[in-house]
C-alpha positions in Angstrom: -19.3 -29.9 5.3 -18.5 -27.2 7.5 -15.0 -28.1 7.4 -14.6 -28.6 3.4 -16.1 -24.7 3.5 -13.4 -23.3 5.7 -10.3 -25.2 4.1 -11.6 -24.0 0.6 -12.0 -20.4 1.7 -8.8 -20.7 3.5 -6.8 -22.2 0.6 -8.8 -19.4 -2.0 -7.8 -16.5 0.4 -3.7 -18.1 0.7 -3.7 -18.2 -3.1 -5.2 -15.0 -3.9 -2.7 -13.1 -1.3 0.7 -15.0 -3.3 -0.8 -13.8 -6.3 -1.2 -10.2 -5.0 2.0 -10.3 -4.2 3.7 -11.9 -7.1 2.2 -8.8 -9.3 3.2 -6.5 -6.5 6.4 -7.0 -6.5 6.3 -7.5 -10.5 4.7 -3.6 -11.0 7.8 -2.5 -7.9 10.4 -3.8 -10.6 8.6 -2.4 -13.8 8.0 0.8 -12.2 11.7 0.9 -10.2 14.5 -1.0 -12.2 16.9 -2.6 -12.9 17.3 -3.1 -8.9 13.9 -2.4 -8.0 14.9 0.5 -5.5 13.2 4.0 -5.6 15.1 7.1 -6.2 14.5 10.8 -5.4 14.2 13.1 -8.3 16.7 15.7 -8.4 16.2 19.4 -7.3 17.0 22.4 -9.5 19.4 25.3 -8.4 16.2 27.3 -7.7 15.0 24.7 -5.7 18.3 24.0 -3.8 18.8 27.6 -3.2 15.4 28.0 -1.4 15.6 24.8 0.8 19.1 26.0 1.9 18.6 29.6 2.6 20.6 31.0 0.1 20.4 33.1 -3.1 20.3 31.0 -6.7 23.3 33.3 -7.3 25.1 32.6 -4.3 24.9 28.7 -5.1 26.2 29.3 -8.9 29.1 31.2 -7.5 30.1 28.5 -4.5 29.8 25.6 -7.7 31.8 28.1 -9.7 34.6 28.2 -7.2 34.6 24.5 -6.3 32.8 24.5 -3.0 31.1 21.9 -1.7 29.1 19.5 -3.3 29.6 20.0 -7.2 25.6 19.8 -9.5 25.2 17.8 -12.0 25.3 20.0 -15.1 22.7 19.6 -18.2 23.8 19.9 -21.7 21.9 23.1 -21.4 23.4 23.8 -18.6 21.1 23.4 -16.0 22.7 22.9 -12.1 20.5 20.4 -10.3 21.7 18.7 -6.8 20.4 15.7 -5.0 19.0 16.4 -1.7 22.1 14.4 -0.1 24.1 17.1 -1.7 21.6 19.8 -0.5 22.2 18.8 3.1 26.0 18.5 2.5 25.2 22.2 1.4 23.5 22.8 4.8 26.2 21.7 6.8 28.8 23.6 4.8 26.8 27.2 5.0 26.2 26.4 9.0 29.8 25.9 9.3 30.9 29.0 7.2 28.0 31.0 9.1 28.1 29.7 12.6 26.0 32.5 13.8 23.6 31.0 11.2 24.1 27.8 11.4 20.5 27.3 12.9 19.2 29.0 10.0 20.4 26.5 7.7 20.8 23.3 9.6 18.1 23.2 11.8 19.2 20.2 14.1 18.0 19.9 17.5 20.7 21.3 20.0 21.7 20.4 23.7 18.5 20.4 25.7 16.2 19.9 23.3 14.6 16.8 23.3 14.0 14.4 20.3 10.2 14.6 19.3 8.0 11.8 19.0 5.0 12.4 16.9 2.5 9.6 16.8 0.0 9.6 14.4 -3.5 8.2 15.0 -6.7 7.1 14.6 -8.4 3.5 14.7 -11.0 4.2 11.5 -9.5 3.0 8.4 -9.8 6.2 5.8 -9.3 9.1 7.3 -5.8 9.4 5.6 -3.2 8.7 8.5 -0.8 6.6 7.0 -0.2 9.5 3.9 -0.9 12.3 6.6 2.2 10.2 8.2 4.9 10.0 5.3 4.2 13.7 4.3 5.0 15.0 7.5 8.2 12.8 7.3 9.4 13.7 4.1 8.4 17.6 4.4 10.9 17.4 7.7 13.6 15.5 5.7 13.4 18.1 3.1 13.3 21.1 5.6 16.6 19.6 6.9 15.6 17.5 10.1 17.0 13.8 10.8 13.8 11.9 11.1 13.1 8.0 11.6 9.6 6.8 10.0 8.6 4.1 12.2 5.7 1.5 10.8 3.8 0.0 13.4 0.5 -0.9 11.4 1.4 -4.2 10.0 -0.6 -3.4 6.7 3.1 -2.0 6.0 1.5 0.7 3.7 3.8 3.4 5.1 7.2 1.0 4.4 5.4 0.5 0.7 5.7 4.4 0.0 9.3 4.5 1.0 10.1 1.5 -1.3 9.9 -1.6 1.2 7.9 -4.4 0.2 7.5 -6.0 3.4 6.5 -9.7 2.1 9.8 -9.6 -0.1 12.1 -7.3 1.6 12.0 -8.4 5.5 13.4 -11.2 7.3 12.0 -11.9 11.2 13.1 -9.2 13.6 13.2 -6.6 10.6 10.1 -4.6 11.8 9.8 -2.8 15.4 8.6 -6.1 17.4 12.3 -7.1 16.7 13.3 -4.2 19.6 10.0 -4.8 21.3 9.4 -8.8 21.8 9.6 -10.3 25.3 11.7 -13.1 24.0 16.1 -13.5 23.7 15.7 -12.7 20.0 15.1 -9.0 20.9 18.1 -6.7 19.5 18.7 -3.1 19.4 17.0 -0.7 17.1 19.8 0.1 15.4 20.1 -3.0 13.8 16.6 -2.6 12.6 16.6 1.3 11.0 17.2 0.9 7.5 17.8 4.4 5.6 15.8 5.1 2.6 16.4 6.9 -0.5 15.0 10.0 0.5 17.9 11.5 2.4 17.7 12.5 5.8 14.8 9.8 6.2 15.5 6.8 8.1 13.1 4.1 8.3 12.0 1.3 10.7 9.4 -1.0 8.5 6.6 -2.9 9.7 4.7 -6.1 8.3 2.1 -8.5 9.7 4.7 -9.9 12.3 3.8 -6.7 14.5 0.8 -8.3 15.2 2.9 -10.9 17.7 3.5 -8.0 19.9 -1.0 -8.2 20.0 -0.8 -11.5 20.5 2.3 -11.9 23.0 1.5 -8.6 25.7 -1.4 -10.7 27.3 0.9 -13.8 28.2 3.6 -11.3 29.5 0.9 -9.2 31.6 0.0 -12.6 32.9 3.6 -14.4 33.4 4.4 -12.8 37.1 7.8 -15.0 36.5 8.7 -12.2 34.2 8.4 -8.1 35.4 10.1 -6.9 32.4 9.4 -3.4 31.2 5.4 -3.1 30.7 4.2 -3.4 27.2 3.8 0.5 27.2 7.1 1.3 28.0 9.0 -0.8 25.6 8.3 1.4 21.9 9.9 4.9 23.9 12.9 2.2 25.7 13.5 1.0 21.7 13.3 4.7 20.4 15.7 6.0 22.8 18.4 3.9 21.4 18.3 5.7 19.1 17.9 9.0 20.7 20.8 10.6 19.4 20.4 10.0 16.0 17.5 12.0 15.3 15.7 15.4 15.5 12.3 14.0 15.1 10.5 10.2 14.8 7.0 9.7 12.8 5.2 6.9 14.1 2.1 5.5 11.8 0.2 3.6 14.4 -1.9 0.9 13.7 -5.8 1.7 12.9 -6.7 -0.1 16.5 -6.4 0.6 20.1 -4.4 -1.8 20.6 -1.2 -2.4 22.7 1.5 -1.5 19.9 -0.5 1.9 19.6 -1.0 2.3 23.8 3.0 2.0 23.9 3.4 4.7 21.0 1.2 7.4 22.9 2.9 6.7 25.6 6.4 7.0 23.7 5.2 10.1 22.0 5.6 13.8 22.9 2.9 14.8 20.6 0.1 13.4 19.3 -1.5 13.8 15.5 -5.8 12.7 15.1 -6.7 12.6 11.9 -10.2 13.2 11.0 -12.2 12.7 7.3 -15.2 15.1 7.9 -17.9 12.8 7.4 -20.2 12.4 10.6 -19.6 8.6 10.4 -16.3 9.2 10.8 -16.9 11.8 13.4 -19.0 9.5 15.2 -16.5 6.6 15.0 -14.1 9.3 16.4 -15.7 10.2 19.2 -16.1 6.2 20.6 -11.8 6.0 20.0 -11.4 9.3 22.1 -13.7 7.5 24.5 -11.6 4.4 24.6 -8.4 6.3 24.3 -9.0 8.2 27.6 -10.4 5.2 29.3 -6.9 3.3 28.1 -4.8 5.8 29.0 -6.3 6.4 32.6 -5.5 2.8 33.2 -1.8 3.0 31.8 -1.4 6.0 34.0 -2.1 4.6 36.7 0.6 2.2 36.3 3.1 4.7 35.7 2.8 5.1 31.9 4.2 8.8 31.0 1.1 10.3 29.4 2.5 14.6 29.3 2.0 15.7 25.4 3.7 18.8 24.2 0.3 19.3 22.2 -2.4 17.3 20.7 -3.8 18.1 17.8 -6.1 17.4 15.1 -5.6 17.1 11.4 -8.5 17.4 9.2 -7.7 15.0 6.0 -9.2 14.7 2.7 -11.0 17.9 3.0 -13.5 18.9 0.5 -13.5 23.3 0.9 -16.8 23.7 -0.8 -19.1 20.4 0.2 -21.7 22.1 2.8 -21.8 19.3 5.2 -18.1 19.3 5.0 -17.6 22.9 6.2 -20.3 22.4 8.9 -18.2 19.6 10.3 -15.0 21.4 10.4 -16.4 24.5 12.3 -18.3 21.7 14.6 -14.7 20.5 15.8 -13.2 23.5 15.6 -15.9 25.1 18.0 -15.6 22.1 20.2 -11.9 22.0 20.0 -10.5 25.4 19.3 -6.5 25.8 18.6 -6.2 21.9 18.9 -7.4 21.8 15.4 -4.9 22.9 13.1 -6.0 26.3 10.6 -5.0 24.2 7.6 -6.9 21.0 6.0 -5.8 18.8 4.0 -7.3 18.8 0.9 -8.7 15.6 -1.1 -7.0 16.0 -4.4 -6.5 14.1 -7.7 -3.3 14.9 -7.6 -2.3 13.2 -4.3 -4.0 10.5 -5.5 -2.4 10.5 -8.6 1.2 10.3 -7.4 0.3 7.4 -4.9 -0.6 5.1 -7.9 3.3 5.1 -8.4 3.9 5.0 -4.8 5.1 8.5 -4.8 3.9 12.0 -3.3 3.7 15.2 -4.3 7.6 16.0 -3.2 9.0 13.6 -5.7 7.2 13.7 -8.8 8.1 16.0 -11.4 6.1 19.3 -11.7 4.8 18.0 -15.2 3.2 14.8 -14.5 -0.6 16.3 -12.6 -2.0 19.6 -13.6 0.0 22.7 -12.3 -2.7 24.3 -10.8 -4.1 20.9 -9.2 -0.5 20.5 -8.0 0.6 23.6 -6.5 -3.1 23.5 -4.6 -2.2 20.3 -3.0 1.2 21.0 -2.2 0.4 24.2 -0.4 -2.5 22.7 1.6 0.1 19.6 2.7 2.9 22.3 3.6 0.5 24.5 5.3 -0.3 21.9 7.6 2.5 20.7 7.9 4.3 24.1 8.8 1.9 24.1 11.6 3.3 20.8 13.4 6.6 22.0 13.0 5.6 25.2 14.6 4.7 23.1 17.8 7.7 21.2 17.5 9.8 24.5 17.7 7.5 25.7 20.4 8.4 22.5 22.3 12.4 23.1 22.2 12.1 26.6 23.1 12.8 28.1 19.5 10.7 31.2 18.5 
């Protein structure tokens, strides 16, 4: 009987996840066609003109005289570039202006190293994955080169940049391709795949991460084998890659597991994300307990453990719920500067533009409430503007 129960659960759950995603991938083709591949919205010459650095004027009279990358015209005729054409503009003004060229294409230069943000915390809610592909695509827009890398094999980060990964991926395609312990491993390169938001590369992730789980204790026990420890191997993979970037993202998996041990130890910074609800704050406090006992042990074995900064990101924040506010002072008086000065807010239209798999960056102004918008947005880019702040503080830049 026992066994009748478990192959009927197990053939319900099998059919219920195909048909998932059959009408997955159906709404991805509806919402994206005729090819089912996401595209960024275009910018205005307002827009353009502040992302760059330059007067709206200035980027008129450059179009007028045939420089650089030429805007598509309306019939009214409105200028409006793609952000590919944006950053063509970037590299054009920092070539023009080479004693501004930092101002407008804010590269990292010799001697300042690529920055690995990881971004954590092993209770499912607390907004890490969206914390994640905001910070990505607010440095892609600023100008940065940044790889997104997906190592929570619920994929949801690779399903915002317009990867589904039961369709899209072959074996190999996600991280454990650079990371496995077997011949099959190949370079990372062969595994970043560039997305439609320029400036953004991407490596995806889907349940076959969770070999790497699976695989680390037979390697830890095969003595036959002293290749790289399992902590070493994501920062080997990323610095392949090394050059090709100013800054990599990591969405870690909502465990402490060994795929998220090896991104701490890869990463020169860490993000915590933190829902103020004292649940969460409890369940908080047992991962920085298991975290510290972790990472004394991987230490010890030579993992490389030296943060630029650490710091916490309250998520979903509610301003004006009491118990809210009395959680955020808690951790800020326990924590001081490592909590950054802006939240997150919880807002509609966040919400609202992940139901389309999009953020606040790409839909248009129209679509959510102006004033619901424009509150969101500056709450994201306030934050945001604070990690880059420690980023620049890390390479030296005032």
């Amino acid at each position: 009987m026992d066994n009748i129960s478990v192959s009927t659960t197990d053939v319900r759950i099998e059919r219920h996840a195909n048909q998932l995603s059959r009408q997955l991938k159906l709404l991805r083709d509806k919402l994206f066609p005729p090819l089912s591949q996401k595209t960024l919205r275009t910018f205005s010459s307002g827009e353009a003109a502040q992302m760059i650095g330059v007067s709206d004027g200035y980027l008129r009279q450059l179009s007028l005289d045939g420089k650089g990358p030429q805007p598509e015209l309306s019939p009214n005729g409105r200028r409006s570039y793609t952000l590919g054409q944006i950053n063509e503009l970037r590299q054009y003004m920092a070539k023009l202006k080479p004693k501004d060229a930092l101002g407008y294409l804010p590269w990292r230069r010799p001697g300042e190293k690529l920055q690995t943000v990881a971004v954590t915390n092993f209770k499912g809610g607390s907004a890490k994955t969206t914390t994640t592909l905001y910070l990505a695509q607010y440095l892609a827009l600023a100008g940065y080169r940044v790889l997104a890398i997906d190592l929570d094999p619920q994929a949801s980060l690779s399903s915002m940049l317009g990867v589904q990964p039961e369709f899209d991926l072959s074996d190999g395609d996600t991280l454990y391709g650079a990371i496995r312990y077997d011949a099959s491993r190949k370079p990372l390169k062969e595994i970043v795949r560039k997305t439609y938001f320029d400036g953004l590369d991407l490596v995806p992730g889907n349940l076959e991460l969770m070999e790497f789980e699976h695989e680390t204790p037979r390697a830890l026990n095969d003595r036959q084998k002293p290749a790289e420890l399992f902590f070493r191997r994501v920062g080997v993979a990323i610095a392949e890659v090394e050059a090709d970037y100013d800054v990599v993202v990591i969405d870690c998996p909502p465990q402490l597991g060994y795929l998220t041990l090896g991104a701490v130890c890869a990463a020169t910074s860490l993000l915590i994300t933190i829902h103020p609800q004292m649940v969460d704050v409890a369940s908080m406090s047992q991962f920085l307990l298991m975290t510290s006992d972790l990472l004394s042990v991987v230490r010890k074995a030579g993992g490389d453990l030296q943060h630029d900064f650490i710091k916490y990101v309250v998520t979903r924040h509610e301003p004006f719920d009491a118990p809210q506010s009395q959680i955020v002072a808690l951790l800020r008086s326990l924590f001081g500067d490592d909590v950054l000065t802006a939240t997150i807010l919880k807002s509609t239209a966040i919400a609202d533009a992940g139901l389309t798999k999009q953020t606040l960056f790409e839909i248009e102004k129209g679509q959510v409430r102006r004033s619901t918008y424009d509150r969101a947005l500056e709450s994201v880019n306030a934050a945001n503007s604070e990690v880059l702040a420690g980023i620049h503080k890390a390479w030296g830049r005032t």
